[in-house]
C-alpha positions as a printed NumPy array, in Angstrom:
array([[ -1.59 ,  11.906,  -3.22 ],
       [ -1.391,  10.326,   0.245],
       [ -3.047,  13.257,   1.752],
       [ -5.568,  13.165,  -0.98 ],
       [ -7.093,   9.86 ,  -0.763],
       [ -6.687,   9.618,   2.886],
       [ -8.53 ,  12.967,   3.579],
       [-11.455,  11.925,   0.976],
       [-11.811,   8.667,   2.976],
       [-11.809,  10.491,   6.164],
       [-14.312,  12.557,   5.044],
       [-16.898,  10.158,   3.855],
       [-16.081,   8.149,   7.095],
       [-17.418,  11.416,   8.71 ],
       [-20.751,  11.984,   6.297],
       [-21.296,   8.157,   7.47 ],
       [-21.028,   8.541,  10.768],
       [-23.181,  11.867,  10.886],
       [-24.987,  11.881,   7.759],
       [-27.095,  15.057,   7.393],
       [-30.989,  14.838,   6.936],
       [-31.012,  16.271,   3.341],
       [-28.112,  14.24 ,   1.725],
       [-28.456,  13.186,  -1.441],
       [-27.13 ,   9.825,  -1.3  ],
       [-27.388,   8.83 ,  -4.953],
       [-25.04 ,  12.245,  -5.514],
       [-22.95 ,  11.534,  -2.627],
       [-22.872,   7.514,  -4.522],
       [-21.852,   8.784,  -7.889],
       [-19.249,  11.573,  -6.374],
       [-17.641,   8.492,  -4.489],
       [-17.95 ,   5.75 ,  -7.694],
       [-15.613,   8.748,  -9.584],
       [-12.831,   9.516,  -6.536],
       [-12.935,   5.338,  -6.411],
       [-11.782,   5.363, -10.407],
       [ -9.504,   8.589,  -9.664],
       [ -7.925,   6.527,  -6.837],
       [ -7.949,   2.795,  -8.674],
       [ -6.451,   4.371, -11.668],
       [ -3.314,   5.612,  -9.527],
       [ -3.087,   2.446,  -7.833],
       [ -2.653,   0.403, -11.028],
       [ -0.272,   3.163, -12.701],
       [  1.736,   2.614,  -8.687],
       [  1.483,  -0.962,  -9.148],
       [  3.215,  -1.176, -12.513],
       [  5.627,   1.596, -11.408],
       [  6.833,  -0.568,  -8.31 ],
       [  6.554,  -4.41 ,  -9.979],
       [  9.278,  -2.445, -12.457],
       [ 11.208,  -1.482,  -9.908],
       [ 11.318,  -4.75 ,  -8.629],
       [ 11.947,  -6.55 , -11.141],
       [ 15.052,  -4.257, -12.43 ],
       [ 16.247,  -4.692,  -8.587],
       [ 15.776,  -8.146,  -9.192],
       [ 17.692,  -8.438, -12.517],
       [ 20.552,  -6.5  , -10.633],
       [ 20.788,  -8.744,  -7.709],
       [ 20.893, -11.504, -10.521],
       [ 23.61 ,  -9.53 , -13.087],
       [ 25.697,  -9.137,  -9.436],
       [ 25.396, -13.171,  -8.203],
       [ 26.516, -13.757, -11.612],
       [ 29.224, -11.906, -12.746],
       [ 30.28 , -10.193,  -9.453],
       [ 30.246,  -7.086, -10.874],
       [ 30.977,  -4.574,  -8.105],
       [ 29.069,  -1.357, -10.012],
       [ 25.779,  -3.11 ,  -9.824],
       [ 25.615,  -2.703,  -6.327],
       [ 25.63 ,   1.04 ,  -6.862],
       [ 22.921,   0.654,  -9.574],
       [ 21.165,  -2.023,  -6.804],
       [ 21.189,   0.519,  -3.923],
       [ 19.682,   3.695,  -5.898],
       [ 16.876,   1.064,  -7.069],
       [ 16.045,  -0.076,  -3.401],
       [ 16.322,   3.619,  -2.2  ],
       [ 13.2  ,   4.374,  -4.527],
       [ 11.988,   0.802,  -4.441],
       [ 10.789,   1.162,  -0.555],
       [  8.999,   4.487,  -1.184],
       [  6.812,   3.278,  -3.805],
       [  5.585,  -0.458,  -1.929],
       [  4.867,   1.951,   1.053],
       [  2.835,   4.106,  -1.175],
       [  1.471,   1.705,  -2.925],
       [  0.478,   0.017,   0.55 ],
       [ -1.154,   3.202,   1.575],
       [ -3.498,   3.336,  -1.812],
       [ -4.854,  -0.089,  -2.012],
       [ -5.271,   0.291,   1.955],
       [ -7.699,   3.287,   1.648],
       [ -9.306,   1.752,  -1.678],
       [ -9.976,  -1.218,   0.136],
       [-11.998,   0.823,   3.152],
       [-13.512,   3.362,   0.218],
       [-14.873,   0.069,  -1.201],
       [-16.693,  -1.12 ,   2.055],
       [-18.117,   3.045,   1.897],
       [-19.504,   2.472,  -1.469],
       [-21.282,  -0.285,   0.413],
       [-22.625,   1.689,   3.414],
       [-23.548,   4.32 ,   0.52 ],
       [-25.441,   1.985,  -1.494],
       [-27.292,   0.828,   1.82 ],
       [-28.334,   4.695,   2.525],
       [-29.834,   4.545,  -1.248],
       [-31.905,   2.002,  -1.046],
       [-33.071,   3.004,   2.378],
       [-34.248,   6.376,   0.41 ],
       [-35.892,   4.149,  -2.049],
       [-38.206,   2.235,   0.562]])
C-alpha cells in the first residue's frame, strides 16, 4: 500500500509540475477525488486497526502494574512488535493524504483556469 499511495502522489506531483497542453483537468480532478476516497478509506480502517492495538497494549501494561503477572509481558511485547509497524504506516498514509489534499487544490485551480 505504501508504494501505492506514494507512487500515485508522485505522479500527480509530476502532471503538476509538467502538465501537458491537452489534459483534461476535470478527468484528471475526478480520477484524483476517487484514489483520495481509496486512500482515506484505508487510513480510517489503519486508524482503528492501530488505536486497537493500543489500547490492548495499554490494558496489558495495566493487567501487568496490577497484578504483576509475568505472562503479560509476553502478550505486551508481541503487541508492541506489531504496534510500531502500524503507527509508522499509518504515519505514512495520512502524510501523503495530507499532500494529495493540497493536489486536489492545485487541480481545482487548473479547472477553473480552463473555465475562464
Amino acid at each position: 500500500m505504501k508504494e501505492r499511495i506514494v507512487g500515485y502522489r508522485r505522479r500527480i506531483d509530476t502532471l503538476l509540475a509538467n502538465p501537458p497542453t491537452d489534459a483534461d483537468w476535470e478527468l484528471i480532478l475526478q480520477e484524483h477525488l476517487t484514489q483520495v476516497s481509496f486512500f482515506q478509506h484505508e487510513r480510517l480502517i489503519h486508524l482503528i486497526v492501530t488505536v486497537t492495538f493500543a489500547v490492548l497494549t495499554t490494558i496489558a501494561l495495566a493487567i501487568y502494574c496490577i497484578a504483576e503477572y509475568i505472562p503479560v509481558l509476553a502478550l505486551m511485547a508481541l503487541l508492541l512488535i506489531l504496534l510500531i509497524p502500524y503507527i509508522g504506516h499509518y504515519y505514512t498514509l495520512e502524510n501523503e493524504v495530507q499532500k494529495m489534499y493540497g493536489q486536489y487544490d492545485e487541480i481545482w485551480g487548473k479547472v477553473n483556469e480552463e473555465k475562464r
